[in-house]
C-alpha positions in Angstrom: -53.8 -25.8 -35.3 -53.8 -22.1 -35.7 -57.6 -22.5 -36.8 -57.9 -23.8 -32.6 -56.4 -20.9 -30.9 -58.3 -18.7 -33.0 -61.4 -20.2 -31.9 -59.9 -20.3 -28.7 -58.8 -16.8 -28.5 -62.6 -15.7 -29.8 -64.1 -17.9 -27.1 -62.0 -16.2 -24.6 -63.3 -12.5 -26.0 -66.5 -13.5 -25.6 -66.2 -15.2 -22.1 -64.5 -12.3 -20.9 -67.2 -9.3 -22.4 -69.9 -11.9 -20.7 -68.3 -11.0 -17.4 -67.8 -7.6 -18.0 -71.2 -7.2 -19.1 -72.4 -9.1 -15.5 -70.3 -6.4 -13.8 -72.0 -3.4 -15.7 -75.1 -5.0 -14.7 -74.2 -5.5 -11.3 -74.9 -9.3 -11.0 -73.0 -11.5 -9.1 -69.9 -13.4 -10.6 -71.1 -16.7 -10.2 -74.0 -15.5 -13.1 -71.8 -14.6 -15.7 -70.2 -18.1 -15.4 -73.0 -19.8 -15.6 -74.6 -17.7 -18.0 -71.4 -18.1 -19.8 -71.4 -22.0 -19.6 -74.8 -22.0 -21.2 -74.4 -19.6 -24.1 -71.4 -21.2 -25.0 -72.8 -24.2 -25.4 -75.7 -23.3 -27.7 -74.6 -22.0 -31.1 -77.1 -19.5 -31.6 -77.0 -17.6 -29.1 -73.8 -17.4 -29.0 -73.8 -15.9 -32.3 -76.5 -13.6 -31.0 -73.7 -12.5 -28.4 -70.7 -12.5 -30.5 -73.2 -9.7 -33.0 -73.3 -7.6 -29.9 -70.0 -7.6 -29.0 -68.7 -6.9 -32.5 -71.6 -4.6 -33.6 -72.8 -3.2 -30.3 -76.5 -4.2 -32.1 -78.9 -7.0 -32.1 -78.0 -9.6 -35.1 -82.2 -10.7 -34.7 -81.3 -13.8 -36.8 -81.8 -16.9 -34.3 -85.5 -17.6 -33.5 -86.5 -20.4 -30.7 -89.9 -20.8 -31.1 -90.5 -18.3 -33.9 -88.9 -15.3 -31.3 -85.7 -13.6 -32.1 -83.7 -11.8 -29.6 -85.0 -8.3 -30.1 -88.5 -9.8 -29.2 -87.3 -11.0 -26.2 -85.5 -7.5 -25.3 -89.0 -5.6 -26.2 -90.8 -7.6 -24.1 -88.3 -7.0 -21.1 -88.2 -3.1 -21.6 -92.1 -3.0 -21.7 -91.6 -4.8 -18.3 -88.9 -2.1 -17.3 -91.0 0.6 -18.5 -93.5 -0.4 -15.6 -90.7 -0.4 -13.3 -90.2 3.7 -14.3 -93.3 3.9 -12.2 -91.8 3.0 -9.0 -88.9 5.7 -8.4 -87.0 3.5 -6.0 -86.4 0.7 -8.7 -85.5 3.2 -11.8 -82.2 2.1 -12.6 -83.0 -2.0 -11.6 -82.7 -2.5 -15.4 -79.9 -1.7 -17.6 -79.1 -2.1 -20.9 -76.6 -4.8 -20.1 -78.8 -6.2 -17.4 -81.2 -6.3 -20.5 -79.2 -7.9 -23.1 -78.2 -10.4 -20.7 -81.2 -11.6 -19.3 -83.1 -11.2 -22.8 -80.0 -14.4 -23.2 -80.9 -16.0 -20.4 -84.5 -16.4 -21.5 -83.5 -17.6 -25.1 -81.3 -20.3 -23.5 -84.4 -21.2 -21.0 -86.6 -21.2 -24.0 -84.1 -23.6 -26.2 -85.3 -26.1 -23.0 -89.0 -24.8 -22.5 -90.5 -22.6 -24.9 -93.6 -23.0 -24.1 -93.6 -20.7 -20.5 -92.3 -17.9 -22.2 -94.2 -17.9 -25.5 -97.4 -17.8 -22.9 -96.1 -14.7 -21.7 -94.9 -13.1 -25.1 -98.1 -14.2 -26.4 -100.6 -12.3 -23.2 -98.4 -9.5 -21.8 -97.3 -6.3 -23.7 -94.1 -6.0 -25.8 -94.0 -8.2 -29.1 -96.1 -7.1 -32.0 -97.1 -10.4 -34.3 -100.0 -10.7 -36.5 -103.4 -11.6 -34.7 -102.4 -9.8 -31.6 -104.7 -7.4 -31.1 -107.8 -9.7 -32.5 
């Protein structure tokens, strides 16, 4: 019994930092929750969140389709750095904004890798043998 509102209690942390992390981002409400729904429901990533929220650091150690989450989050800033460009979008990206869509695309990819292992594969970001050949 004590086990369930331990697990309970963690769930809650982690459902709580989710939305905390949507504010810091400046995304609406309704995405955290749903974000939140879906993370908690693949194990994973949730230990991919529950790293960062204990660590403030990527744990790296879930893959979906061979890519961890620090793939995912170099591929995004190379896609931010691009945005650096254009001075009225500067500060679109965030760190938080970062980690949480670098989530989001892990839990898209759990259901359809293949769209985003296109675009890992031909755009800047992730460094894998072969690339450059």
């Amino acid at each position: 019994m004590a086990e369930n509102k331990e697990l309970e209690a963690a769930m809650n942390t982690l459902h709580d930092f989710v939305r905390r992390l949507s504010e810091k981002a400046e995304k609406p409400e309704a995405y955290g929750e749903e974000l939140w729904e879906r993370i908690r429901r693949s194990t994973g990533v949730l230990q991919e969140l529950a790293y960062f929220h204990d660590y403030q650091d990527f744990y790296g150690k879930y893959k979906v389709a061979g890519y961890s989450i620090t793939d995912i989050l170099v591929w995004q800033v190379d896609h931010f750095k691009a945005y650096l460009d254009r001075p009225e979008e500067m500060n679109r990206y965030r760190r938080e904004r970062l980690f949480l869509e670098s989530l989001d695309v892990m839990l898209k990819m759990e259901q359809d890798p293949a769209p985003y292992v296109e675009k890992l594969k031909g755009e800047t970001g992730t460094d894998y043998v072969g690339k450059y050949i």
